[in-house]
PDB file of N, CA, C and O in Angstrom:
ATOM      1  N   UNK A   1     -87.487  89.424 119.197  1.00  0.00           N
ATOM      2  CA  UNK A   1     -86.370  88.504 119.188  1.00  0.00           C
ATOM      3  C   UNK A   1     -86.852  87.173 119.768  1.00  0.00           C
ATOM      4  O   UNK A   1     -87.786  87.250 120.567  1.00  0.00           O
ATOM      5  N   UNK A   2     -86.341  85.928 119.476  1.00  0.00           N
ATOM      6  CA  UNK A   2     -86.833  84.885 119.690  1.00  0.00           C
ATOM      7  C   UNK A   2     -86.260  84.221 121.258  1.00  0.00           C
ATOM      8  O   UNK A   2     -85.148  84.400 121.755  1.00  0.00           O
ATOM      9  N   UNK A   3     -87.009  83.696 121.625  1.00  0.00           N
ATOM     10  CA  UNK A   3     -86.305  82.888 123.146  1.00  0.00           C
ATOM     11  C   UNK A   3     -85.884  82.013 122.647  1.00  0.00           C
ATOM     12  O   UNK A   3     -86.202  81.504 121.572  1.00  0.00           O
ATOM     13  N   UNK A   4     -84.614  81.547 123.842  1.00  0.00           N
ATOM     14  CA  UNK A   4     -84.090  79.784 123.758  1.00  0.00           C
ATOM     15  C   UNK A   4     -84.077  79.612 125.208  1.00  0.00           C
ATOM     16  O   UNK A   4     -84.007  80.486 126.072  1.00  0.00           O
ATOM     17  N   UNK A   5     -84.159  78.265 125.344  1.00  0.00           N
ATOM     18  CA  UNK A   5     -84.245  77.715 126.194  1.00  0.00           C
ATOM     19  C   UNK A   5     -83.113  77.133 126.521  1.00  0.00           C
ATOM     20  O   UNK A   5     -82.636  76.613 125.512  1.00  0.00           O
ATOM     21  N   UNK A   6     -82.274  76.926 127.705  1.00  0.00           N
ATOM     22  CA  UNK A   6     -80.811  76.311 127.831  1.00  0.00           C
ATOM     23  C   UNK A   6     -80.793  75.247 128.885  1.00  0.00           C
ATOM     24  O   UNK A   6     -81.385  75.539 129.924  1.00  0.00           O
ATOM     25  N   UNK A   7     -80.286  74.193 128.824  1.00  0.00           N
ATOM     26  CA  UNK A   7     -79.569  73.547 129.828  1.00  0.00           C
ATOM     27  C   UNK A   7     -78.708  74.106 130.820  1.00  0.00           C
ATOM     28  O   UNK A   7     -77.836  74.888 130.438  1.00  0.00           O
ATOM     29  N   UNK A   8     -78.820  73.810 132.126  1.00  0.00           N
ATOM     30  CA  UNK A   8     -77.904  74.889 132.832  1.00  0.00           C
ATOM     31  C   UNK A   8     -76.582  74.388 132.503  1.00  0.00           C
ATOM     32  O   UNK A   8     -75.719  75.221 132.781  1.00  0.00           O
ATOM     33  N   UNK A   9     -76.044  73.122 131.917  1.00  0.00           N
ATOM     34  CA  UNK A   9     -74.869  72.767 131.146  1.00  0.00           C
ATOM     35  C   UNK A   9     -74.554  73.860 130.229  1.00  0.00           C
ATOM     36  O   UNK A   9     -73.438  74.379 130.263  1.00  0.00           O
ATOM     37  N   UNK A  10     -75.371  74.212 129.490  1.00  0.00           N
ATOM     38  CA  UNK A  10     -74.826  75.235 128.395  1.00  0.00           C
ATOM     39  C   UNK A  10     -74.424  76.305 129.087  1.00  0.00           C
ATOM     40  O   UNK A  10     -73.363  76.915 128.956  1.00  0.00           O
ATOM     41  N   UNK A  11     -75.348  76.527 129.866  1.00  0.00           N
ATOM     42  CA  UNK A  11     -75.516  78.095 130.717  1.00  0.00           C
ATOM     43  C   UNK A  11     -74.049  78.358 131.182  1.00  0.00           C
ATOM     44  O   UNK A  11     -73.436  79.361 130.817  1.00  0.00           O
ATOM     45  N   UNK A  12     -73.484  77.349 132.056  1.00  0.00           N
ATOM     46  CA  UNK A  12     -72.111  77.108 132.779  1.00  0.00           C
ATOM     47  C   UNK A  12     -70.978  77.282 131.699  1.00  0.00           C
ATOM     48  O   UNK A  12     -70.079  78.118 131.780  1.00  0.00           O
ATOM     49  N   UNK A  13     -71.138  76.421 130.728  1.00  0.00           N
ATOM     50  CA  UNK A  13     -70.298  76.455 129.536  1.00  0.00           C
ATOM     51  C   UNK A  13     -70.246  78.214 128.974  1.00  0.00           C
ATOM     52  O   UNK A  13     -69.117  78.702 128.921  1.00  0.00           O
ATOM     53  N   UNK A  14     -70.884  78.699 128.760  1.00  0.00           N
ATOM     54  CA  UNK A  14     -71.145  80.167 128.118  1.00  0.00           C
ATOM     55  C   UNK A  14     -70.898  81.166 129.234  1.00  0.00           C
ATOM     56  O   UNK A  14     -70.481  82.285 128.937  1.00  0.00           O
ATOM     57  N   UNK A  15     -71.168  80.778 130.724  1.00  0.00           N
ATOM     58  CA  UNK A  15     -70.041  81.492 131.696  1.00  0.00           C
ATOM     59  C   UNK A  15     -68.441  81.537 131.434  1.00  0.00           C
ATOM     60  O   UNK A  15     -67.695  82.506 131.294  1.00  0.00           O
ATOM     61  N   UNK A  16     -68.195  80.221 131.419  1.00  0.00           N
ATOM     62  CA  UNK A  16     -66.683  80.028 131.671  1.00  0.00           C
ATOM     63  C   UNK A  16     -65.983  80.961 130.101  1.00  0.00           C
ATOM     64  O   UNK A  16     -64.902  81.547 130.173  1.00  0.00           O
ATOM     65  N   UNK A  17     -66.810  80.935 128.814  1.00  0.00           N
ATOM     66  CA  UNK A  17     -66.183  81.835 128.066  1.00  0.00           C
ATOM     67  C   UNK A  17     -66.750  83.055 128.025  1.00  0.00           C
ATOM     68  O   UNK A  17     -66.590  83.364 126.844  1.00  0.00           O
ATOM     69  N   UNK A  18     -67.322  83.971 128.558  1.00  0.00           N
ATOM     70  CA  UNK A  18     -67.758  85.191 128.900  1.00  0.00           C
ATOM     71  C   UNK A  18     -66.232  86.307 129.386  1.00  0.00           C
ATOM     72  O   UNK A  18     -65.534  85.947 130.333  1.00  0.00           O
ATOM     73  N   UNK A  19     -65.914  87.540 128.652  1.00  0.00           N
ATOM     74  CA  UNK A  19     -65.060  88.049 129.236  1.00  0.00           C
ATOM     75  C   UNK A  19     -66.016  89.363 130.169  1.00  0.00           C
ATOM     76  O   UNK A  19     -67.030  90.022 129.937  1.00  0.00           O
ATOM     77  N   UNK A  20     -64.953  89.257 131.382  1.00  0.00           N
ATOM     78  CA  UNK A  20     -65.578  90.695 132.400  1.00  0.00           C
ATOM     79  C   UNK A  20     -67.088  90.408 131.921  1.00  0.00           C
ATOM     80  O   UNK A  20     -67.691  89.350 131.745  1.00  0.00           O
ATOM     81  N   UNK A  21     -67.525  91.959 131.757  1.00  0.00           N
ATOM     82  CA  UNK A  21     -68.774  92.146 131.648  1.00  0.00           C
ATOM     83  C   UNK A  21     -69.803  92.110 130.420  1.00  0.00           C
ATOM     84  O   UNK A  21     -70.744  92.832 130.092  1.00  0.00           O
ATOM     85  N   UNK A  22     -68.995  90.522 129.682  1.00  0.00           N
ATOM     86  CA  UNK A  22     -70.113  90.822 128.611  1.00  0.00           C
ATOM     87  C   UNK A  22     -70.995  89.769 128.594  1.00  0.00           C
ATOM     88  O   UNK A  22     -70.899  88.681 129.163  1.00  0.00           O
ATOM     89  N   UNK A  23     -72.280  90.408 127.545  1.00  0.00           N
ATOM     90  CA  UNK A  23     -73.354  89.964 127.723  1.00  0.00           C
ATOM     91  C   UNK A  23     -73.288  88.799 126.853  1.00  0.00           C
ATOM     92  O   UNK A  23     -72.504  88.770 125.905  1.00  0.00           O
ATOM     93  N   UNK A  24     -74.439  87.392 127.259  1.00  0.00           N
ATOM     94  CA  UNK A  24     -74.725  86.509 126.478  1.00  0.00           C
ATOM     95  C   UNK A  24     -75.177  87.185 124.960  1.00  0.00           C
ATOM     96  O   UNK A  24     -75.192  86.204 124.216  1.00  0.00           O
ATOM     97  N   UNK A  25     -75.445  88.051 124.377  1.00  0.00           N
ATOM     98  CA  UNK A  25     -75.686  87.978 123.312  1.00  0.00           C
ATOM     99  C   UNK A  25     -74.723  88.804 122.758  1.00  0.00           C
ATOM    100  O   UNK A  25     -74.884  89.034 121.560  1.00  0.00           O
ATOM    101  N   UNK A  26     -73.594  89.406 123.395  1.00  0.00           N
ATOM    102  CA  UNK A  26     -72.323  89.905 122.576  1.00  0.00           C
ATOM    103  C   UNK A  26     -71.354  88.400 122.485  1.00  0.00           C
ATOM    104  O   UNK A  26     -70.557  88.112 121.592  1.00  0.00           O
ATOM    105  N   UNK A  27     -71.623  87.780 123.404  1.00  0.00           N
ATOM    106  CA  UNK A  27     -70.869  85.972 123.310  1.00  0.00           C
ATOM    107  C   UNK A  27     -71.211  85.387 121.897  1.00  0.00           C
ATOM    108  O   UNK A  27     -70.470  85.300 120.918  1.00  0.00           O
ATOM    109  N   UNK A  28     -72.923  84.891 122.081  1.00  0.00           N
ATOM    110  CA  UNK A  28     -73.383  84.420 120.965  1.00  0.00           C
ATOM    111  C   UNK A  28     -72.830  84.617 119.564  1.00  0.00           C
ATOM    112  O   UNK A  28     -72.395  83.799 118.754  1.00  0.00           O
ATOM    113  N   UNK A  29     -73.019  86.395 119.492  1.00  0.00           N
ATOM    114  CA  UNK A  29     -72.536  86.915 118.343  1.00  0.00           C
ATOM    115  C   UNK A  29     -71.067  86.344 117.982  1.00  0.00           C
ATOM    116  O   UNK A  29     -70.778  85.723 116.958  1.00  0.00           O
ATOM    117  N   UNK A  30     -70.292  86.651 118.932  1.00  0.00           N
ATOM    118  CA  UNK A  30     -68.796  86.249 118.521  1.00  0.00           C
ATOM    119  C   UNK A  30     -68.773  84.737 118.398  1.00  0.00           C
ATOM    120  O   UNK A  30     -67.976  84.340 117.547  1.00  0.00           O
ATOM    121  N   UNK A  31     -69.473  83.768 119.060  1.00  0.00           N
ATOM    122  CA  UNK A  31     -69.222  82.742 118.795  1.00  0.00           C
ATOM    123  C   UNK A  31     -69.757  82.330 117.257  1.00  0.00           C
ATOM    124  O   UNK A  31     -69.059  81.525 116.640  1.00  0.00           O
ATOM    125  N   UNK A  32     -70.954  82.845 116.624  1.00  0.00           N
ATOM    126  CA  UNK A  32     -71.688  82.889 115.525  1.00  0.00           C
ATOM    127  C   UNK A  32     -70.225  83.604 114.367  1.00  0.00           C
ATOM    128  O   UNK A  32     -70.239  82.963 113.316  1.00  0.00           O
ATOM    129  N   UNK A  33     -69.624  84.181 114.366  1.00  0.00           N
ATOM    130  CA  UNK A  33     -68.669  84.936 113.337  1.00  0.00           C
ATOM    131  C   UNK A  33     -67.886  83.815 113.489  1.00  0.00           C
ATOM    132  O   UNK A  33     -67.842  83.029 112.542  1.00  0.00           O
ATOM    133  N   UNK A  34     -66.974  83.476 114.943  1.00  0.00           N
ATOM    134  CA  UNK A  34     -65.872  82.207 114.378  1.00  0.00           C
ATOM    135  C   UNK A  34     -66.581  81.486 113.498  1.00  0.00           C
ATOM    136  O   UNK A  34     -66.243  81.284 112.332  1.00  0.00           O
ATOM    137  N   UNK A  35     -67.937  80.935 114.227  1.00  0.00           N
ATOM    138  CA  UNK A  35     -68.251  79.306 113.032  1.00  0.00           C
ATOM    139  C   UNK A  35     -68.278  79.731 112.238  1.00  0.00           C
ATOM    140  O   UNK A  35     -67.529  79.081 111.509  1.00  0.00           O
ATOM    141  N   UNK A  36     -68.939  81.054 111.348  1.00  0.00           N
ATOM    142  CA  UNK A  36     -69.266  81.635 109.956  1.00  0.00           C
ATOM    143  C   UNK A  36     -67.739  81.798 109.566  1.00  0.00           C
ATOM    144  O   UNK A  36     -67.712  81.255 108.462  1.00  0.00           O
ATOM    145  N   UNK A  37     -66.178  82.327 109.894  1.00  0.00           N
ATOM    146  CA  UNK A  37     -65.358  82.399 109.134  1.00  0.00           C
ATOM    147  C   UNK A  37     -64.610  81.283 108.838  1.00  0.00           C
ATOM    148  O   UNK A  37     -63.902  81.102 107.848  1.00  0.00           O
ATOM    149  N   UNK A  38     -64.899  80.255 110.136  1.00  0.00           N
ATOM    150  CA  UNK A  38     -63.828  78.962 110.377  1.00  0.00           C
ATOM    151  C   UNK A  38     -64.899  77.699 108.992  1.00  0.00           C
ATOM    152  O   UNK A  38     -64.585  76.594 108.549  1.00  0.00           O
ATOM    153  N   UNK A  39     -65.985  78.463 108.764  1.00  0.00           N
ATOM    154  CA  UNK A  39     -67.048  77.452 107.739  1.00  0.00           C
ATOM    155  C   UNK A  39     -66.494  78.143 105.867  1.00  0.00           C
ATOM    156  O   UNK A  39     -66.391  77.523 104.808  1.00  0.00           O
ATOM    157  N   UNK A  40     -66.244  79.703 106.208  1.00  0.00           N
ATOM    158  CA  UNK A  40     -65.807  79.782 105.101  1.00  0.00           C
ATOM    159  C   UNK A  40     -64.260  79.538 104.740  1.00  0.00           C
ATOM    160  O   UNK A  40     -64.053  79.429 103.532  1.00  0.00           O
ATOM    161  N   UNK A  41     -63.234  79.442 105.506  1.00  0.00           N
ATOM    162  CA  UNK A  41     -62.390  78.358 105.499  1.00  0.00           C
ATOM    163  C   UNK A  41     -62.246  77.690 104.738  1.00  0.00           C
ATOM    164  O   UNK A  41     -61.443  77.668 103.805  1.00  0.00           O
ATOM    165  N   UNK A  42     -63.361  76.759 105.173  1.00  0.00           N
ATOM    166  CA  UNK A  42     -63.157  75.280 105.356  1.00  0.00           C
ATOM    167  C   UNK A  42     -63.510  75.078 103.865  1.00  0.00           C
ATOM    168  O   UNK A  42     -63.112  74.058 103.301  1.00  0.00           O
ATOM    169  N   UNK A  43     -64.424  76.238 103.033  1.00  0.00           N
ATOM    170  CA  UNK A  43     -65.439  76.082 102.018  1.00  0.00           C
ATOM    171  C   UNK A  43     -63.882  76.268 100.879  1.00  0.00           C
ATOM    172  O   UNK A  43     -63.598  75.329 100.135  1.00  0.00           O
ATOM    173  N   UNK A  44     -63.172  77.317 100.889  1.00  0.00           N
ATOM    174  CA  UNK A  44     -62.286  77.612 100.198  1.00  0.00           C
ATOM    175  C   UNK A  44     -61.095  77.074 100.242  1.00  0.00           C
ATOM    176  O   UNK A  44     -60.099  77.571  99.715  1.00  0.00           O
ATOM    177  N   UNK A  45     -61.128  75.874 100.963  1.00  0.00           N
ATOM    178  CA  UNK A  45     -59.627  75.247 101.302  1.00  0.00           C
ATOM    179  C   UNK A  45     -59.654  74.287 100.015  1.00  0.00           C
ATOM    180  O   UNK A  45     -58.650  73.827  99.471  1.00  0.00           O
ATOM    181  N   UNK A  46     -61.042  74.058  99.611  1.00  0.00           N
ATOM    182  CA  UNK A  46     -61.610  73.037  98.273  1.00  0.00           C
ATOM    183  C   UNK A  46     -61.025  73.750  97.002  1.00  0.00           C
ATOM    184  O   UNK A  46     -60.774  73.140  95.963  1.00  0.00           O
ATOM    185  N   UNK A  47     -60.883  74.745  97.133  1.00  0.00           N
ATOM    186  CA  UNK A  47     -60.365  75.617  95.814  1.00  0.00           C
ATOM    187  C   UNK A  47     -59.264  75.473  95.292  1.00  0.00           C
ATOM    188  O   UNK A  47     -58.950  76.156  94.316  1.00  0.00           O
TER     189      UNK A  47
END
């Protein structure tokens, strides 16, 4: 799996939306599905 590197700005930011005990890469994921459904949306609103 690949590294990233973060700003502790981001780091703070990705705290404050973290629920209880989950992990940065169950976050990521969910944040990755909104943009992917809120992009297909946006793609089919053209239709």
């Amino acid at each position: 799996m690949p590294s990233v590197e973060l700003e502790q700005e981001t780091i703070d930011r990705l705290d404050n939306l973290r629920v209880e005990d989950e992990s940065y890469d169950e976050l990521i994921n969910e944040l990755i599905s909104i943009y992917e459904a809120s992009e297909r949306t946006l793609f089919h609103a053209g239709d």
